[in-house]
C-alpha positions as CSV (number, residue, x, y, z in Angstrom):
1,X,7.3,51.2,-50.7
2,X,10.0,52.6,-48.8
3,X,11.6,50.7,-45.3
4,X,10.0,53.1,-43.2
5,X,6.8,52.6,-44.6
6,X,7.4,48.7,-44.6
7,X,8.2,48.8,-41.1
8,X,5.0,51.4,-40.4
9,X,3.0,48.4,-41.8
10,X,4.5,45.6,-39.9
11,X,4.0,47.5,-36.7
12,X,0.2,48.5,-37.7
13,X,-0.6,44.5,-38.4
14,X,1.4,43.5,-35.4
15,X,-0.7,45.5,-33.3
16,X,-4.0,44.4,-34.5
17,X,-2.8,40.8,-34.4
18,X,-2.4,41.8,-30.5
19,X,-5.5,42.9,-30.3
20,X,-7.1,40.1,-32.4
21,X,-5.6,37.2,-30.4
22,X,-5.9,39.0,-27.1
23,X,-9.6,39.3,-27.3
24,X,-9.5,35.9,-28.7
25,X,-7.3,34.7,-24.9
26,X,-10.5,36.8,-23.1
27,X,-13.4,35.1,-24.5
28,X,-11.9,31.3,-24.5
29,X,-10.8,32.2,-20.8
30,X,-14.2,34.1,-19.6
31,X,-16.7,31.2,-21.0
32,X,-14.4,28.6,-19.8
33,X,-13.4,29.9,-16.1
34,X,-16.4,32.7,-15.7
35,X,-19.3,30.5,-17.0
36,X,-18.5,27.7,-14.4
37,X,-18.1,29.2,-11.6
38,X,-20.4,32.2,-11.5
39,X,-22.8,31.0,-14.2
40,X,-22.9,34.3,-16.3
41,X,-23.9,33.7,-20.0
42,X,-21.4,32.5,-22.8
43,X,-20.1,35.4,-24.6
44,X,-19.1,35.8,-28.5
45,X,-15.8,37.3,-29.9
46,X,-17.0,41.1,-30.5
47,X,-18.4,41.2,-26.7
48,X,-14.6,39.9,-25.6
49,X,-13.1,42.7,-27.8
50,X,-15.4,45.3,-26.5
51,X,-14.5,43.8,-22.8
52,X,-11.1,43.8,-23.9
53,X,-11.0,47.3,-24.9
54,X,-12.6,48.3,-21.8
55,X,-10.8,47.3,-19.4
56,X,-7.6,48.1,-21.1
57,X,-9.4,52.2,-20.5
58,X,-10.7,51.8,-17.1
59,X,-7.5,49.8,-16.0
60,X,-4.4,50.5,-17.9
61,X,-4.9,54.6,-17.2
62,X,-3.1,56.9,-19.1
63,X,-0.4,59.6,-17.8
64,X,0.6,62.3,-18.4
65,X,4.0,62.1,-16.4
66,X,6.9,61.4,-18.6
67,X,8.9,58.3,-17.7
């Protein structure tokens, strides 16, 4: 494997770890702060991800400008 392609891969797996952990955060923070106080049901980790992913679309936004 070449360093480019070594460095591809660490960025690829760095990424997903993101995105792993993050939705990970969202699900421990929604069933512990969201469940007590407005009494919604307990989610599970592939509802947080889904969340997770959603509001990163409806939120985050994409441009078109360049910066």
């Amino acid at each position: 494997m070449s360093k480019s392609s070594e460095a591809a891969l660490g960025v690829v797996i760095g990424y997903l770890l993101l995105i792993a952990f993050s939705a990970l955060f969202v699900m421990l923070l929604w069933n512990w702060v969201i469940v007590a106080i407005f009494a919604l049901p307990v989610i599970d980790y592939w509802l947080a991800l889904g969340l997770y992913l959603l509001c990163g679309i409806l939120f985050k936004g994409y441009s078109t400008k360049d910066k």
